[in-house]
N, C-alpha and C positions, 0 to 999 in steps of 0.2 A: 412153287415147284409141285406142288399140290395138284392143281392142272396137268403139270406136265404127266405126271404120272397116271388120271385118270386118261388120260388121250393117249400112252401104251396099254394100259388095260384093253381099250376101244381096237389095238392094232393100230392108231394112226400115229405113226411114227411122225409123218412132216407138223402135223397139229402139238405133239410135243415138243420140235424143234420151234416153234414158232411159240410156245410158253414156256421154255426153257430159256430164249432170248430176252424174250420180256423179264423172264425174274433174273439173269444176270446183266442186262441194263440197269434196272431198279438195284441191284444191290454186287457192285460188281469185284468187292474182296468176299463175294459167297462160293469159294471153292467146290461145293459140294455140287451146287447148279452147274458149275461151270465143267467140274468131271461129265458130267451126265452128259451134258451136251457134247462131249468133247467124243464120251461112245458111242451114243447117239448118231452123230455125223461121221465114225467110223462105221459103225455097223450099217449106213447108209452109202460108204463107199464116196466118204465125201473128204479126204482127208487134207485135202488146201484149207477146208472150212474148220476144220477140225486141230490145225498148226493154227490158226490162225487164234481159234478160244485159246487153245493152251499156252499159246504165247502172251497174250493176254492174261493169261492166269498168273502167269510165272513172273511175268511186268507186275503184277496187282499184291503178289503174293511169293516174293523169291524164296523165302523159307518155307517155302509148304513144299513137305518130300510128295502128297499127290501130285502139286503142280508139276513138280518135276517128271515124275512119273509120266504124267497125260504127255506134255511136253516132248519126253523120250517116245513114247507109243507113238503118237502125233508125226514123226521126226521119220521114225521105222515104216509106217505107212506111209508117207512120203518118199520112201526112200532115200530118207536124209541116214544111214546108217552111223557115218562116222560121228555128227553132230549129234548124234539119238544117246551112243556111246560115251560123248563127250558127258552129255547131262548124267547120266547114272553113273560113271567113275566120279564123277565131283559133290555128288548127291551123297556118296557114299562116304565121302571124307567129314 
C-alpha cells in the first residue's frame, strides 16, 4: 500500500489503482487496501469498479462496519439508493 500512496503523492491516481490491486490481491481480507481503492475509483468516477471492491470486501469481511460502509457509498454512487440504505439500516442493528 506503501506504493500506492507514494504514486498519489506523484498525482498518479491510475498508477495507485494499479498498486492498490496488487496489494488487495496479495492480501484480500486487508480492508484498509480495499477502502482506499474503493475511493480511489470513486474519486475517479468509476463507481461499477468501485461496487465491485466493496462487494468483495464485504464477501471477505461481512463484519467490517467500513466494508459496509464503502459498500453503501459504492451502492449511492451507483445509484443503487435503496440497497445503499438497506446496508446502513442493518449495519446499524
Amino acid at each position: 500500500m506503501a506504493m500506492a500512496d507514494i504514486a498519489l503523492e506523484k498525482g498518479d491516481r491510475e498508477g495507485a489503482v494499479r498498486w492498490l490491486d496488487k496489494a488487495v490481491a496479495a492480501a484480500p481480507q486487508a480492508v484498509g487496501a480495499q477502502e482506499k481503492l474503493v475511493d480511489l475509483r470513486l474519486a475517479l468516477g468509476q463507481p461499477k469498479e468501485a461496487l465491485t471492491v466493496a462487494t468483495r470486501m464485504v464477501d471477505n469481511s461481512p463484519e467490517s462496519a467500513i466494508a459496509v460502509e464503502s459498500l453503501a457509498r459504492a451502492e449511492l454512487a451507483k445509484d443503487k439508493r435503496a440497497t445503499a440504505g438497506k446496508h446502513i439500516r442493518d449495519d446499524a442493528h
